[in-house]
Every structure is written in structure tokens, then in C-alpha cells.
N, C-alpha and C positions, 0 to 999 in steps of 0.2 A: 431441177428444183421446183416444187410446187407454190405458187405464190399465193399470199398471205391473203386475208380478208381485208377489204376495204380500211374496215376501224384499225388494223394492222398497219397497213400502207400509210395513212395517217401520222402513224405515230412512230414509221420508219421513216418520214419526210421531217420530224416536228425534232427526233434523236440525233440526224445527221447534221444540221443549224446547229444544234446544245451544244456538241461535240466541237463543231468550231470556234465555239466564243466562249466555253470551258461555263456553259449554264450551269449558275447554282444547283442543287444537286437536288436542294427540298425542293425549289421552287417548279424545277422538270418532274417532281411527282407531284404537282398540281397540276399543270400544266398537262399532261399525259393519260389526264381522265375527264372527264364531265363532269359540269357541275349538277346535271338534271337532266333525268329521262324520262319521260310521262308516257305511258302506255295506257291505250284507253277503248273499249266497247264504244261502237258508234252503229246502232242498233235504228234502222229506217223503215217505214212505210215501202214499200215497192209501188209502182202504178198496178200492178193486176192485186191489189189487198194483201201481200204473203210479206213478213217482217224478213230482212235480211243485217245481219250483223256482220258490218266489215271491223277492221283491227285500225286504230292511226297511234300515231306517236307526237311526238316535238320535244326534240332535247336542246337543252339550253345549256350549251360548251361552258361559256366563261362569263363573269357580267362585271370583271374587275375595271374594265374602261367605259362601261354603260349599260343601257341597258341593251337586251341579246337581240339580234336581228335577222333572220334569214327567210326564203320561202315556205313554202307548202307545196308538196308536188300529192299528186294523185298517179299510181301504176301499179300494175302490176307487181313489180319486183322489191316493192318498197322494202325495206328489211327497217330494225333498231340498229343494228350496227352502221346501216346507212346514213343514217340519220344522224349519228355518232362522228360520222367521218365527214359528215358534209358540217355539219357543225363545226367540227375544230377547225375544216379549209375556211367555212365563216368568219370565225375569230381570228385568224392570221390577216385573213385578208382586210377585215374590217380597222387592225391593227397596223397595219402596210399603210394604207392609204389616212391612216391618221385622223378615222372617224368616232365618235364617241360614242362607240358599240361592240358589245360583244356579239359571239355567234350564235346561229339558233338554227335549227332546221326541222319541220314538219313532214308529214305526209300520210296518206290511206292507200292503205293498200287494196286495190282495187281496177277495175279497167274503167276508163272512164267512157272507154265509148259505146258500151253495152248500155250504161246508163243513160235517159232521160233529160233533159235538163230541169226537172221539176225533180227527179229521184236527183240529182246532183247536186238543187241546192238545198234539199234535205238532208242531204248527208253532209253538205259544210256547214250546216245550223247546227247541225248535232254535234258534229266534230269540234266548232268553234263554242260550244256551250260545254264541251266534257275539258274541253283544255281551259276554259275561264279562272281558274283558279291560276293559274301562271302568264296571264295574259295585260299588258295594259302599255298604255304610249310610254310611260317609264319602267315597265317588266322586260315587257317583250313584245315587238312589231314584224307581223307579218308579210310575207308579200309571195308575188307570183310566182312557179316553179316551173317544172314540168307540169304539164296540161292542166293547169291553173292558167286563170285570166284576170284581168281586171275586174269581169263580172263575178269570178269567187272572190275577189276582194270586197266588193261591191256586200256581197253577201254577209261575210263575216265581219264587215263593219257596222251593218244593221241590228244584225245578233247581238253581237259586244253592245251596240246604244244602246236596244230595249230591254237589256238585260240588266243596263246599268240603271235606264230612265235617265238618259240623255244622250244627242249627238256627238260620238268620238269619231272626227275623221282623221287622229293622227293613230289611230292603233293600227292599222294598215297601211302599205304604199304602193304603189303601182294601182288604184282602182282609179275609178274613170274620173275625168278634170271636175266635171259636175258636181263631184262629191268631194272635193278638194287635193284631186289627184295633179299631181306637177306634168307641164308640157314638157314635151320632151323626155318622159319617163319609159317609152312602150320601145324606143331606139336606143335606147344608151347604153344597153349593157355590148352591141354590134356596133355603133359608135367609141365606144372604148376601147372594143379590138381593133379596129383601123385606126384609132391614135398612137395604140402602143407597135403598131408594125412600125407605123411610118416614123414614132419617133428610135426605135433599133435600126430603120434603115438611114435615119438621118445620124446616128450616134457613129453609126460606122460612115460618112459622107458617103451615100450610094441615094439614089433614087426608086423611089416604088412603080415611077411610071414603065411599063410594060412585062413587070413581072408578071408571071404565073403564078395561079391561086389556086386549090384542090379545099372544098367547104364539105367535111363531113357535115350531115344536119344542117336541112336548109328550112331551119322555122325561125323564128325571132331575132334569135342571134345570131345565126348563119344569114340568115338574110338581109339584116339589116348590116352586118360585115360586110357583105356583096358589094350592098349598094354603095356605102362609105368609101371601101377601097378603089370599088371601079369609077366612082369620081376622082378619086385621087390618081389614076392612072394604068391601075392594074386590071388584068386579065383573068377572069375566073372562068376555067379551064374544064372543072369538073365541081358536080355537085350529086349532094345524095338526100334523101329524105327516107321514111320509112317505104315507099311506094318504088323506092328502086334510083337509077343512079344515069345520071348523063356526062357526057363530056364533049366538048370541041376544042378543039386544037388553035383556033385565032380566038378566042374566045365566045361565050356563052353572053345572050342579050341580055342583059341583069335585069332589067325595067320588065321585057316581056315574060319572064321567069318568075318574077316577084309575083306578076298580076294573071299570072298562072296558078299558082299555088296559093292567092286568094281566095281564086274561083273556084278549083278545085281540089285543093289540100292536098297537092301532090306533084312532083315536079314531071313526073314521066310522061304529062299532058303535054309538056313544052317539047318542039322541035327541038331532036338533037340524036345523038348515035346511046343508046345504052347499054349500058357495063353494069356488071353484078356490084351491090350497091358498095363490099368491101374493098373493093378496087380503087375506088373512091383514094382509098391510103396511101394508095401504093403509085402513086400518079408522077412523073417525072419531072416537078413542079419546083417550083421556087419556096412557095411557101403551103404547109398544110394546117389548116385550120379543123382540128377536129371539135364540132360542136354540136356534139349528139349528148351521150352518157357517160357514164366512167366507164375507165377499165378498157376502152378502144385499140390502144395502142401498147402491148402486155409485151412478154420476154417469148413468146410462139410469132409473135409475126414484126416485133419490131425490127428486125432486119431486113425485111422486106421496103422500107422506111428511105422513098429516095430526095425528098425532098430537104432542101439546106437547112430551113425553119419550120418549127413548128409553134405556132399561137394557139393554144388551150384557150379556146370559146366554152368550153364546158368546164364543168369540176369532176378534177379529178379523171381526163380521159389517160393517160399516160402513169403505167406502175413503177415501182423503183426499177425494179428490174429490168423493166424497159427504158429508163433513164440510164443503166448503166449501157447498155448498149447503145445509144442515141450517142452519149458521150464519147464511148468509142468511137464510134462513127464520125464525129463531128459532126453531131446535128443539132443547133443549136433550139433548144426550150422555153420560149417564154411562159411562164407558168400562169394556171387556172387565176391566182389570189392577186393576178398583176393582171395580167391579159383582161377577163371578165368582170373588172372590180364597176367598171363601169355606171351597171345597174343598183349598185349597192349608195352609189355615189350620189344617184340624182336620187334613190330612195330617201337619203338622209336630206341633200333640201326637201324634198315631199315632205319629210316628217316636219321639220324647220319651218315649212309651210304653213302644214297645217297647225302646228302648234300656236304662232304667232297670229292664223288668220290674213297674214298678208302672200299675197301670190303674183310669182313672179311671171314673167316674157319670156319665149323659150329662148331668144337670144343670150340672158343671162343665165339661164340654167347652163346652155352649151358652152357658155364664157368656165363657168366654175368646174363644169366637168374637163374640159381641155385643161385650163389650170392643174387640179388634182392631179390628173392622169399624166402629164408631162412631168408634176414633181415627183411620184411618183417614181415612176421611169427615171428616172435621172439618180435618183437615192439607189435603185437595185443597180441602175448600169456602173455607178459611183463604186460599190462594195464588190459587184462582180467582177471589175479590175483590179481594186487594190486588194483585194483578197485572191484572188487567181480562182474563182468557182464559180460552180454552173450557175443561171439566172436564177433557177430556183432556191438554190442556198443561199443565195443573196437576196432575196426575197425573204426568205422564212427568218433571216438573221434580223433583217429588217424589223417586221414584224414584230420578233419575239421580242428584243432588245427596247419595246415601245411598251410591251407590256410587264416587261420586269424591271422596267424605272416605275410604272405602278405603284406596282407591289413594294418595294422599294418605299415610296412613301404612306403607303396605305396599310402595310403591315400586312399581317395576317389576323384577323379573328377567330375565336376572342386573346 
């Protein structure tokens, strides 16, 4: 069987939920499309004088709980239908954790690392100025993605100002403290993965101390999951980045790994035995964190899958199809919109931040995030028992069931 397109998969995770809570029938052909896809010409300067026109999008899923929220990524692969898909995981997710946001997600298609950083932030001025018509602290709030940073936030919050003639530091989140970015925002969304291991291994009364851990994708959120977890006890066994893949059997120095991949954007600087970076998957591990891209763990090699858990650090790495065999298997999934929700979390104080002007101590920000993220987790672990289904469909029940008490009182327009 050939598996379906991203915005497919979507919308075979968002049908399998409907089906178990007997969703209204109109309300899942709302829900089962977008509310907005903006495609747009982003037409730059190069450094050698020669104009290049790359392609970006930003769809904005759903805005019935707020207004839409997601990244910006810059790659290669970017596609609309991607965009589509990461948007609707947005709004699930943004609805799960019971924030007053719907989903959004951007990006240019493009490599970013051919580019300049002068051609880079020409092309986020341009990008952030073709999407201004759908943009604002109560529209829609961007933030980091793939190979986006604080500094592209940094960027497209200056645009948005001078554009409007005056400083907006809530139309973005994730950009640097200076410009009223929240502490504790650049860890949280790896932070949130080691809250929600430790609280499935506390649900089942088991201990995280000396498990084994296998981290696809060792950047932000792999990394900052590393380090989380291996204070909490655990052993990170094997790791991967785009530069190739390591692994040790008593575990990997997390600290020296991190401050590896600082200095040189690559883990296979660091001491240790290496393996082809896929292997990484297939590791004989307690737990696999895949937190690269979508689509990692598909129906051609999810049986190869020996690890007992899996924690989606990424969106969307894990297809239905390969949920169906995980399940066989018994392999248990915590999902992308519960696992990663993290980032979206301390986003939403950032916004709360900067709306009000008043800014908090990172010890509060981490107090509100563990809160969130253990209620959270308790409402899917709640629904995953008394309903007898996977994490994930108790997650997306979750979810949906927040956004159709909305609707419910908001009606439909006109």
C-alpha cells in the first residue's frame, strides 16, 4: 500500500478521533480543511547583484480558539501541503494543551545554507512583508521552525514595527530576551519531552533512572531532551544529526556532545563509534526519540522499530500506517501535539509577556510549563485508559472535544 501525502495523514489522524466520539458530521468538514493558505513571491537582492525568487506560504488551519500560531521553517522540501499538515498538528495541539490559539504554519522554500546572512534576512523582510496582510499579535504569531532562530524572529518583528510605525514585540515569540523574548523559551520545547517521558514512566510507577535513550536529531530539541533526561537519570545511547550518527552502549557524555555541536554543528566531532545515521531507529533502546522531520518512521521500516517507546520530538515523524504496526507490536507512542507541545507553551507566556509588558523569572516560566505539561499528560493518560486507545487518539479526542465545545457556543458564521 502506497502511503498517503502528509496533508492525508493529517486528516487520517484528525478521522480516526471523529470516529470515536461519533463527531458531528458538519463540524468534521470544518475541521478537515483550512481555513487559509497564502502563497506568495518572495523576490531578493542576492549578494553578487542577480534577483532570485524563492516561493513561501503560511496557512492559518483554524482561528475558532484564537488567534493562529505556529513557526516558520526555511528548507529545502518545504511544500503547501506541508504546511497544511503542520498547521492542523498546530491546532490540535494548541487545543490539547488548552491554549488560546489556533494553528499556523509558514515557511520558504529554499536552502538556507547556501544563503548569506545578509541574503537571509532579506529574504525574511520580504517574506514577513508579502504575508502582512494576515499577520498581527491577535491574527497570527510566528515563531521558530526548522532552521529559523530567534535572529529570524528578531527580524520579522522589526518588519511588522516599521511597517506598522511602531514597536510590536508580541507579533513573534521565540526572539532574543532583549526584545521581549521570555527566559526559558530556546529549551522548552526539549524540556517538555523529558516531562512527558518521566511523567508515562511515573503513570506506569517505573523509574526513568537508567534507561536507554536513541535521539533522532540532535539540535534544539534533541538536545535540549538529552540534557533534561540525562539529569533525570537516563542514558542516551545513540544520537544522530544531519552529519551522521553515534552511539555508546554505557552511555554518551551529554554535556560534551552539546558543547560539541555548538562549536561545530555536528555531533560526529564528538568521541564515540559511528553508525549510519538511520540506525539511529533501529537501536535496542528503551526509549526512541525521533526529533528530526516528518515521515521518519513510515510502514517500509517501522518494523524494524525495537524500542518499547517512542516520544515524537518532531511533528509528525511517525505515519498511520506505521502506527498500525507500532501497535501491533506494542510499541507505545506518545504523540508529536503532547510530547513537543512544550515550545508552543512557554511561546504563549512570551506572547502574555509581551502583551502586558511585564516579564517574568525563568523559574516561573518552568513552574507554568511543568504545570501545563503534567495536566496535560494526565487528561490523554486519563482518556487512554478509560477508553482502551492509543496515546495518540486520546490526544486528538482531547483536543478536538476543546474545540467543538467552541463551536458549540460560537456558532457558525454568518
Amino acid at each position: 500500500m502506497i502511503e498517503d501525502s502528509l496533508a492525508k495523514k493529517a486528516r487520517k489522524q484528525l478521522y480516526k478521533a471523529a470516529r470515536e466520539i461519533k463527531l458531528d458530521s458538519d463540524l468534521l468538514k470544518i475541521l478537515e480543511h483550512p481555513m487559509r493558505v497564502l502563497r506568495v513571491s518572495v523576490p531578493i537582492k542576492l549578494d553578487n547583484g542577480k534577483t532570485k525568487v524563492f516561493t513561501g506560504f503560511r496557512c492559518q488551519y483554524n482561528n475558532s480558539k484564537g488567534p493562529t500560531k505556529g513557526g516558520v521553517r526555511y528548507h529545502p522540501d518545504v511544500t503547501e501541503e506541508e504546511m497544511v499538515a503542520l498547521a492542523a498538528w498546530m491546532t490540535w495541539k494548541c487545543a490539547l494543551l488548552d491554549l488560546p490559539y489556533g494553528g499556523a504554519k509558514g515557511g520558504v522554500i529554499c536552502d538556507p545554507k547556501k544563503l548569506s546572512e545578509s541574503e537571509l534576512e532579506r529574504m525574511t523582510r520580504r517574506y514577513t512583508s508579502e504575508i502582512m496582510p494576515i499577520l498581527g499579535p491577535h491574527i497570527d504569531i510566528p515563531a521558530p521552525d526548522v532552521y529559523t532562530t530567534s535572529r529570524t524572529m528578531a527580524w520579522i518583528m522589526d518588519t511588522f514595527s516599521m511597517m506598522k510605525g511602531y514597536t510590536e514585540p508580541s507579533i513573534v515569540t521565540g526572539k532574543p530576551e532583549i526584545l521581549g523574548g521570555s527566559k526559558g523559551r530556546k529549551e522548552a520545547t526539549g524540556k517538555g519531552v523529558a516531562i512527558i517521558t518521566r511523567e508515562f514512566f511515573k503513570a506506569q510507577k517505573k523509574s526513568l533512572k537508567g534507561t536507554r535513550i536513541a535521539i533522532q536529531g540532535f539540535g534544539n530539541v534533541g538536545g535540549h531532551a538529552a540534557h533534561f533526561l540525562s539529569q533525570m537519570g537516563a542514558k542516551i545511547v545513540a544520537v544522530s544529526d544531519v552529519s551522521g550518527a553515534l552511539i555508546r552502549q554505557d552511555g554518551l557524555d551529554v554535556p560534551g556532545l552539546i558543547e560539541c555541536v555548538e562549536k561545530h554543528a555536528c555531533v560526529i566531532k564528538h568521541p564515540g563509534k559511528q553508525i549510519d545515521r538511520e540506525e539511529v531507529l533501529y537501536q535496542d533502546v528503551d526509549i526512541l526519540i525521533p526529533a528530526a522531520l516528518e515521515n521518519q518512521i513510515h510502514q517500509k521500516n517501522a518494523h524494524k522499530i525495537k524500542a518499547k517507546l517512542i516520544v515524537e520530538g518532531a511533528n509528525g515523524p511517525t505515519t498511520p500506517e506505521a502506527d498500525e504496526i507500532l501497535e501491533k507490536n506494542k510499541i507505545s507512542v506518545i504523540p508529536d501535539i503532547l510530547a513537543n507541545a512544550g515550545g508552543v507553551v512557554v511561546s504563549h507566556l512570551e506572547w502574555v509577556q509581551a502583551l502586558s509588558g511585564l516579564f517574568w523569572e525563568e523559574d516561573q516560566v518552568n513552574a507554568e510549563l511543568e504545570r501545563k505539561m503534567v495536566k496535560s499528560f494526565a487528561e490523554v493518560w486519563k482518556r487512554n485508559k478509560t477508553k482502551n486507545i492509543t496515546l495518540r487518539c486520546a490526544a486528538y479526542i482531547v483536543a478536538i472535544e476543546r474545540i467543538a465545545e467552541v463551536y458549540r457556543y460560537r456558532g457558525l458564521f454568518p
